[in-house]
C-alpha positions as CSV (number, residue, x, y, z in Angstrom):
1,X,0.0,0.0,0.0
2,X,1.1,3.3,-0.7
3,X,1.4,6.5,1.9
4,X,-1.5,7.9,1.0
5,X,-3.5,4.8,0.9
6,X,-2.2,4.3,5.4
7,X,-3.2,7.8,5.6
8,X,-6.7,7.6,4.6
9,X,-7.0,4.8,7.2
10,X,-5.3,7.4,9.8
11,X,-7.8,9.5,8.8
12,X,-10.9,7.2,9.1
13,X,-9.5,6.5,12.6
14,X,-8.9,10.2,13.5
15,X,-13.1,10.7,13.1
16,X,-14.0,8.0,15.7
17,X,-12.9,10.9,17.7
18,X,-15.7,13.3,17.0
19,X,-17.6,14.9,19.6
20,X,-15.0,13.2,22.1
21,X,-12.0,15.0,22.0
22,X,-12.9,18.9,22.0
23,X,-11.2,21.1,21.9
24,X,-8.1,19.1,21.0
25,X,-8.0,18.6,17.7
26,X,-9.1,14.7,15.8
27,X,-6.0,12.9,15.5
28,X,-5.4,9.2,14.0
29,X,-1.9,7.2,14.0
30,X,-1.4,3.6,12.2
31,X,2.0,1.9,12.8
32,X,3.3,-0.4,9.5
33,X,5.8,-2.5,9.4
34,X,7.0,-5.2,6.6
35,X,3.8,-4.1,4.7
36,X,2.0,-4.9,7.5
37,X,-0.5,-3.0,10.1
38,X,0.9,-3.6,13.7
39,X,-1.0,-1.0,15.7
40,X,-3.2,2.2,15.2
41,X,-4.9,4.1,17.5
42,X,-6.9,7.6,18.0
43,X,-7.4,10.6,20.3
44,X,-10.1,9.2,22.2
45,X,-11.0,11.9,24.5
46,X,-10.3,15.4,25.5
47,X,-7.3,14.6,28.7
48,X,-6.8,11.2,27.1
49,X,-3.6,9.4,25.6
50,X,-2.8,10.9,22.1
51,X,-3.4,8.7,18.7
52,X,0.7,8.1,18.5
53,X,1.0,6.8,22.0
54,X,-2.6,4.9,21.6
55,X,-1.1,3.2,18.4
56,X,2.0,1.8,20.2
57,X,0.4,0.3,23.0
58,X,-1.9,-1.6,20.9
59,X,1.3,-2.6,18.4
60,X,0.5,-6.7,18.0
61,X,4.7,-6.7,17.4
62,X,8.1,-4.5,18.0
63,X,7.8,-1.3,16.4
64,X,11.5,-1.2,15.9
65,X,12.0,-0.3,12.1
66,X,8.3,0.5,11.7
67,X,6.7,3.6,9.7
68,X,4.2,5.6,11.6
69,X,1.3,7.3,9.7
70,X,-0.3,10.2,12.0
71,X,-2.6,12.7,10.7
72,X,-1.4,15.7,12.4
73,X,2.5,16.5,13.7
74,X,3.2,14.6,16.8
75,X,3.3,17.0,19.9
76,X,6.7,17.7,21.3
77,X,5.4,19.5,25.0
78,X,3.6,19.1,27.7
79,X,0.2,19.7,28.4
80,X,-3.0,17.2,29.9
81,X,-0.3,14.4,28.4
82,X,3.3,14.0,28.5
83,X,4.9,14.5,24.7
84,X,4.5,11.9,22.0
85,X,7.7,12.6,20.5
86,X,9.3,11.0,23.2
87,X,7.2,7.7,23.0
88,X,8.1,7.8,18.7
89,X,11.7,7.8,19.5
90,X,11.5,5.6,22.2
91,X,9.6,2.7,20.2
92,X,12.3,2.2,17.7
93,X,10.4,3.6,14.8
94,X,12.7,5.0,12.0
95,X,10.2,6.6,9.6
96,X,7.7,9.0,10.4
97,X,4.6,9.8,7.5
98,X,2.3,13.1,9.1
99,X,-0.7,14.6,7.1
100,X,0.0,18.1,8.5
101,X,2.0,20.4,10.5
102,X,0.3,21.6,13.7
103,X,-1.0,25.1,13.6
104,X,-0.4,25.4,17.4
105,X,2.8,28.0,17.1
106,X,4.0,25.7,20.2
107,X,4.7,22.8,18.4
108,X,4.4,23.6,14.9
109,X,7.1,22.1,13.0
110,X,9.3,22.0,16.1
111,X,8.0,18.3,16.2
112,X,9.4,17.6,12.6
113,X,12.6,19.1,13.9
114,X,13.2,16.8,17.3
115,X,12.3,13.6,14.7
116,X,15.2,14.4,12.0
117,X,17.5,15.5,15.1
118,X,17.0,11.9,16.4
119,X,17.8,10.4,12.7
120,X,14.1,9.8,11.9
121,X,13.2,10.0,8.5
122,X,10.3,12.4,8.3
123,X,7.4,12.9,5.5
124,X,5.3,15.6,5.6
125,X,2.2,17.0,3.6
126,X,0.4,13.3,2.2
127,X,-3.1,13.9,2.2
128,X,-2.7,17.6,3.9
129,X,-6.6,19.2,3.1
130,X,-8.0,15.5,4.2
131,X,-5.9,16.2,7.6
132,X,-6.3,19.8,7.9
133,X,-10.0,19.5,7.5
134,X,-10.4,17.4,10.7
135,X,-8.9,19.7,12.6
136,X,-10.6,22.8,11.2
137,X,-12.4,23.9,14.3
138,X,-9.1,23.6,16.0
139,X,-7.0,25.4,13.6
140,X,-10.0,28.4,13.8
141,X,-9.7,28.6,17.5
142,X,-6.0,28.1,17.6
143,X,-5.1,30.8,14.5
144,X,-7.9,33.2,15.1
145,X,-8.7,32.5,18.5
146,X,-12.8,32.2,17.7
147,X,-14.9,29.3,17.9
148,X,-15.9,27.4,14.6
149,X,-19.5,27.8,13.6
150,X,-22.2,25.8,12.2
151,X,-25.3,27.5,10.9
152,X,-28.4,25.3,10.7
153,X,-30.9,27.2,8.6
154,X,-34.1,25.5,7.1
155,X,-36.3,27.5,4.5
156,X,-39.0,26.6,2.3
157,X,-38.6,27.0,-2.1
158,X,-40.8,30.4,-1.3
159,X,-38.4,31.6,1.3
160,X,-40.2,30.8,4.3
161,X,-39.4,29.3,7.5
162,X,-42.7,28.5,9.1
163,X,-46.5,29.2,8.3
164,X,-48.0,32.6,10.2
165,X,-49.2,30.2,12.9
166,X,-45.9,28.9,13.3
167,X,-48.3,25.4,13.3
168,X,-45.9,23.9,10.4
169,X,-43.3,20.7,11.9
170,X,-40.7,20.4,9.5
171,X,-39.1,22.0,6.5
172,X,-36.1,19.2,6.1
173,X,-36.3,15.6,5.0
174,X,-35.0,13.2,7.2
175,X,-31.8,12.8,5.9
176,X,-30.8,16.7,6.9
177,X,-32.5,15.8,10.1
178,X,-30.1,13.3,10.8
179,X,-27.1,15.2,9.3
180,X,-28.0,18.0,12.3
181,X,-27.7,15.5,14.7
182,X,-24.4,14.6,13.9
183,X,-23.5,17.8,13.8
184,X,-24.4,18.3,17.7
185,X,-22.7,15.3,18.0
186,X,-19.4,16.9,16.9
187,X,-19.8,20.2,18.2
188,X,-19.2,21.6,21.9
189,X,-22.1,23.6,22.2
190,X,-25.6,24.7,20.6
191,X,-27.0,28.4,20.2
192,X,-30.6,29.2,20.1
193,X,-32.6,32.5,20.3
194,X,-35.3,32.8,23.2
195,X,-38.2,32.8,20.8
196,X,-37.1,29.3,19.3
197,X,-37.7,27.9,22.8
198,X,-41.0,29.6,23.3
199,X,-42.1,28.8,19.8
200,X,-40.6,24.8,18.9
201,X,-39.6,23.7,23.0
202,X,-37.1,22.0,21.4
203,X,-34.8,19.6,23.7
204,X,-31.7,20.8,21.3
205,X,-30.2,16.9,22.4
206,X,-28.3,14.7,20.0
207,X,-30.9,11.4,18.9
208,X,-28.2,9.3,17.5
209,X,-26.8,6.4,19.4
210,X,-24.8,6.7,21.4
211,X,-24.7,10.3,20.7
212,X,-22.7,13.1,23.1
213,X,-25.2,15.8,23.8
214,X,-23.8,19.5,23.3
215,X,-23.7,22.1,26.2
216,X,-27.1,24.4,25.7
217,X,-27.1,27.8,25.1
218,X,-30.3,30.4,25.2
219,X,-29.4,33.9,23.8
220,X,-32.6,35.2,26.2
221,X,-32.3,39.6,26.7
222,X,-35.0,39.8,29.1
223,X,-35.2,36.0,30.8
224,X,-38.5,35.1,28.6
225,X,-37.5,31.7,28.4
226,X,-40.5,29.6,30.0
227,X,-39.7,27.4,33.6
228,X,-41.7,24.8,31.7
229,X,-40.0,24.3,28.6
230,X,-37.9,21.2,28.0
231,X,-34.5,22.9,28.2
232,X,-35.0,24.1,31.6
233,X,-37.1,21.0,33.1
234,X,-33.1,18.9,32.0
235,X,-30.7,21.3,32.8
236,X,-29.9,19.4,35.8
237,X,-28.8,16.7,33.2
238,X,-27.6,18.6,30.2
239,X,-25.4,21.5,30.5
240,X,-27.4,24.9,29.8
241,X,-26.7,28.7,29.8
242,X,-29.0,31.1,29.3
243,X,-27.5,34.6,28.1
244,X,-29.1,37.6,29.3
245,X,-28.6,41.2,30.0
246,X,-31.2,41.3,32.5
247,X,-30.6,42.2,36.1
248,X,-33.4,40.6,37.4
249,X,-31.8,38.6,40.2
250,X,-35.3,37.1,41.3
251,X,-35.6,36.0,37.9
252,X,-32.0,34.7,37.6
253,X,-32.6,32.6,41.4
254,X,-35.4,30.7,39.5
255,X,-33.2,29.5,36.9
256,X,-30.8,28.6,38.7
257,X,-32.9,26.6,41.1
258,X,-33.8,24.1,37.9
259,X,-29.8,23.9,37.4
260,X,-29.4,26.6,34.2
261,X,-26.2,28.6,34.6
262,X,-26.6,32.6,34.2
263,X,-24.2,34.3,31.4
264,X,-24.7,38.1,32.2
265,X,-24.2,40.1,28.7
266,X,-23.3,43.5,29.2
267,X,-26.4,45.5,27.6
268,X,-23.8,47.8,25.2
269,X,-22.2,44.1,24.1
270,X,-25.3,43.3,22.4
271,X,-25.5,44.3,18.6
């Protein structure tokens, strides 16, 4: 098999990650050897051991004279895990195949560096849009220092997004239905407007198995959100804000009392 082809199997690893590992970035790491796969592994989740270090530990043979296929440059500092540069050079491995560099200026290409200073024979760049896309909402948060974000937007051939009686169910077919659930699968948190919940008393939770269910956010100015909708009756269970520039502390107490947390928006913030 050819680079490319171990690196597309990196990269179908790397996305068991989703929804797990935020906000470190999807990573996936297979370990050859003789034409032969001998170990690969994946950032499971967020704290967790890294794809590199995952891979060797699930090696079925020595690793010594192996080639390592990792989506994204092998980290060279410490943070929540010790360095997996260490753990490469370590195992014996002599060749080193990564998808791309890391944006994070801490480690970016200082990684590639460490490897060839320890006589590894480094390959960088096979498959690089295929890597850098999995890591897009990283790379947005690390280089720009925003958060990455989805719109979900659902409008009829006419333009419309609901009858005058707001009575009408739903716009999409099932198969957008389902690709919205992935995405709150994959994604950290989930933004609604105040008059969504008073309108749809949507639960905003993830329906597919085995699903992760994103934090909960209500952009709410003057705390209309009702104490009976379904986002407020399981914030005990699910994680949920609501933002507000109100000052009604009374208001606040009662929220808070049914588990929502209170994000206070100064009123000059708001556009």
């Amino acid at each position: 098999m050819s680079d490319s082809k171990y690196m597309k199997l990196a990269i179908k690893l790397a996305q068991k990650g989703a929804g797990y590992v935020n906000p470190n970035p999807m990573v996936g790491a297979i370990i050859v050897k003789d034409n032969h796969i001998i170990g690969q592994g994946y950032h499971e989740f967020f704290g967790g051991p890294h794809a590199e270090r995952n891979a060797l530990k699930n090696c079925r043979k020595s690793p010594v004279g192996a080639t390592l296929y990792v989506t994204l440059e092998p980290c060279c500092h410490f943070g929540k895990t010790p360095p997996c540069i260490d753990a490469i050079i370590d195992s014996g491995i002599t060749r080193v195949v990564i998808g791309s560099l890391d944006c994070n200026p801490i480690v970016s290409g200082k990684g590639v560096k460490i490897l060839e200073e320890n006589n590894l024979q480094v390959t960088v760049g096979i498959l690089e849009n295929e890597c850098l896309n999995l890591i897009k909402s990283f790379r947005k948060y690390i280089t720009q220092h925003v958060p990455y974000v989805f719109m979900k937007y659902a409008m009829s051939m006419d333009g419309k997004i609901a009858t005058k009686t707001n009575q009408s169910k739903w716009i999409t077919e099932e198969e957008a239905r389902k690709h919205v659930h992935q995405l709150r699968h994959h994604v950290s948190a989930i933004m609604v407007g105040v008059n969504t919940v008073i309108q749809d008393d949507p639960l905003l939770t993830c329906r597919l198995e085995e699903g992760k269910n994103p934090i909960r956010i209500i952009c709410d100015t003057h705390l209309r959100t009702p104490l009976t909708s379904k986002i407020v009756k399981t914030a005990n269970d699910i994680k949920t804000y609501i933002a507000t520039s109100s000052e009604d502390k009374n208001k606040m107490k009662l929220y808070q009392n049914h588990g929502c947390e209170i994000l206070s928006i100064k009123k000059k913030a708001i556009i």
